[in-house]
N, C-alpha and C positions, 0 to 999 in steps of 0.2 A: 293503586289509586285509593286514597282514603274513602271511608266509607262513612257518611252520615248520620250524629245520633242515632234517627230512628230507621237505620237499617237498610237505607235504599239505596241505591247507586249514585253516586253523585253524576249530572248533567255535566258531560266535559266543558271549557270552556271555548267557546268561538274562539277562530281568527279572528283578527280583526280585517280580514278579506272578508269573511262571511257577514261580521258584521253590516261591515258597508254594501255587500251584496244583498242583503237585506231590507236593508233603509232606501236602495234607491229602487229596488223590486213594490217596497209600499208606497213608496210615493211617487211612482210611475201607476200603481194601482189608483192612488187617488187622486190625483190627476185627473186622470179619463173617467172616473167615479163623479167627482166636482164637475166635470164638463158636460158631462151629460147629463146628470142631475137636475144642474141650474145653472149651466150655456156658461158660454167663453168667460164673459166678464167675470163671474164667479171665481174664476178659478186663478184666483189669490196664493200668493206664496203662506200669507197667514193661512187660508181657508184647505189647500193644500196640505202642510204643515199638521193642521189642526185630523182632519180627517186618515191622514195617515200613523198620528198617535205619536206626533213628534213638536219642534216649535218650528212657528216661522222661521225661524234663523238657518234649522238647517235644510228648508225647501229653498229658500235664498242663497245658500251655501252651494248645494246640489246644483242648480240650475242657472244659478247671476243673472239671468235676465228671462223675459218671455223670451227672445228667440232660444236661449238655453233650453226653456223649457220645452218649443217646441220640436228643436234637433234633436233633442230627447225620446221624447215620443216617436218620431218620423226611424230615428233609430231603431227601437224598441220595436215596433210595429214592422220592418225590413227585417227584422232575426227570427222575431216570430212566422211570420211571414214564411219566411227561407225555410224553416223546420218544417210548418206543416202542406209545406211544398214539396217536401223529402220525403216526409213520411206517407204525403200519399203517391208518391214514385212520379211527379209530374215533371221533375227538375230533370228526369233521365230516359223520359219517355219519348218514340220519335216525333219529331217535328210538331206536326199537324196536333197532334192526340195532346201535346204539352198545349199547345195553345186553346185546345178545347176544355183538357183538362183544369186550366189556371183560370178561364174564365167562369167554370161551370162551379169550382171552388169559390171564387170571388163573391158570385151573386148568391150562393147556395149561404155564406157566412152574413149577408146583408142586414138579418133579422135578429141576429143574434152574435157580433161579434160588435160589443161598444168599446171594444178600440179604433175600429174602422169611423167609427160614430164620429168620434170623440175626433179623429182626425180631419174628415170631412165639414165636421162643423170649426175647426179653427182655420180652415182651407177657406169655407166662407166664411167668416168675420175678418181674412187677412186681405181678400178680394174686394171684399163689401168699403172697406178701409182703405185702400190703395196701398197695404202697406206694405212697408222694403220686409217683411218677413215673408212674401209672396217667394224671394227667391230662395228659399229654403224647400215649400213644394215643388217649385220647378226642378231642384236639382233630385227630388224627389221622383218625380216623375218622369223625369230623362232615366234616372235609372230602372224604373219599371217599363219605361220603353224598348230600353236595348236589349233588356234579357228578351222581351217578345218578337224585339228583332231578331235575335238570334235563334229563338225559338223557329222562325219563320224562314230563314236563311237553311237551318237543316233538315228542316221539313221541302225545303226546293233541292236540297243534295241530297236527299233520300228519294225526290219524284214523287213525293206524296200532295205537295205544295205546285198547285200551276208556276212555272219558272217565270212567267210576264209579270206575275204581283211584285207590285212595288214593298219590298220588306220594311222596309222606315214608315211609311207610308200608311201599310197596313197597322203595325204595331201602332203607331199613333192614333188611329183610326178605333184601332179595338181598347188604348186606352183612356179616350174620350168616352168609348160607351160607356165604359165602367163608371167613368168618374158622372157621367148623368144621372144613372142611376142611381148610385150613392149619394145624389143630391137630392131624386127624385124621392128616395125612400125617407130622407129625413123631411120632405113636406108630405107626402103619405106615407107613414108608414104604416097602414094596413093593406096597401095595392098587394095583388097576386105576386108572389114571384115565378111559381110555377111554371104559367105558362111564357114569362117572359125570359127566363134561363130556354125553357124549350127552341122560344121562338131565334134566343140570338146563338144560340148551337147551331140551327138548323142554318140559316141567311151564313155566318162563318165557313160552316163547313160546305155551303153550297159558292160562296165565294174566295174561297183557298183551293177546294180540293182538285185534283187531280180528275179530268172527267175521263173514265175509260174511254177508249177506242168504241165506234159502233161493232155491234158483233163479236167484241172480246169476249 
């Protein structure tokens, strides 16, 4: 490798994978940056663009449309998502303890995870608007359902999980809650969460679990 007049290592050159894995890492950053900032509308392919230290042209490039933009995001937010679901061993944990585990994860990020923000607020502006990007959450949220179906399905093949719970059911059920409170927190966000992770641990696992036998 050549070595630079003044004696320093020269910086190898990117891929052009890296590249691009770069560009769209910063403008998925500003993005959710712009959204939460200064709310949906704001969040312009210029205004975008601009905050990620690039032109409009290529957050228009990147994304072609708001629904682009938002499959994007819903993407982005699902990988992420998935990893720090791995790393904290929830994705492989039995039944029950996953589903406690994922919810006490969920609410425990509420305060401090503005991508969840940043989702939930284009979740309502696509609601508030009737609009056809509504089916982008949905396909959204069918997927966070079935993994908690499933979650709930092994936890009744382990006997940890009462076998009469409706699994679909449940799963829907537990991802309503989430999704109220992620609503509840961006009109308060100073409520407690404390006690309300406590409270919806305790009702879940008093409503899943397996009740001993008397005198077990």
């Amino acid at each position: 490798m050549p070595m630079p007049a003044d004696g320093s290592t020269a910086r190898p050159r990117r891929s052009q994978a890296e590249r691009r894995d770069e560009s769209e890492r910063r403008l998925m950053t500003a993005t959710i940056a712009v959204i939460c900032d200064q709310g949906v509308r704001a969040a312009t392919f210029e205004a975008i663009g601009t905050r990620a230290g690039y032109s409009r042209g290529l957050a228009a490039q990147k994304y072609g449309s708001k629904q682009g933009m938002i499959e994007a995001l819903i993407a982005h937010l699902h990988a992420r998502q998935n990893e720090a679901l791995a790393a904290a061993g929830v994705d492989t944990a039995p039944g029950l303890e996953a589903v406690l585990g994922y919810v006490e994860h969920f609410i425990a990020r509420l305060r401090e995870d503005d991508e969840g923000r940043a989702y939930f607020m284009l979740l309502a502006d696509a609601v508030a608007d009737l609009s056809a990007l509504r089916t982008a959450f949905a396909a959204s949220h069918e997927k966070v359902e079935r993994m908690l179906e499933a979650m709930i399905l092994r936890g009744q093949a382990e006997g940890a999980i009462r076998p009469e719970v409706d699994a679909d059911a449940a799963a829907l059920s537990i991802g309503s809650l989430l999704m109220g409170l992620s609503i509840q927190s961006l009109i308060d966000p100073a409520m407690d969460l404390a006690p309300i992770r406590a409270t919806s641990l305790a009702m879940l696992r008093g409503g899943l679990a397996v009740v001993p036998a008397s005198g077990a």
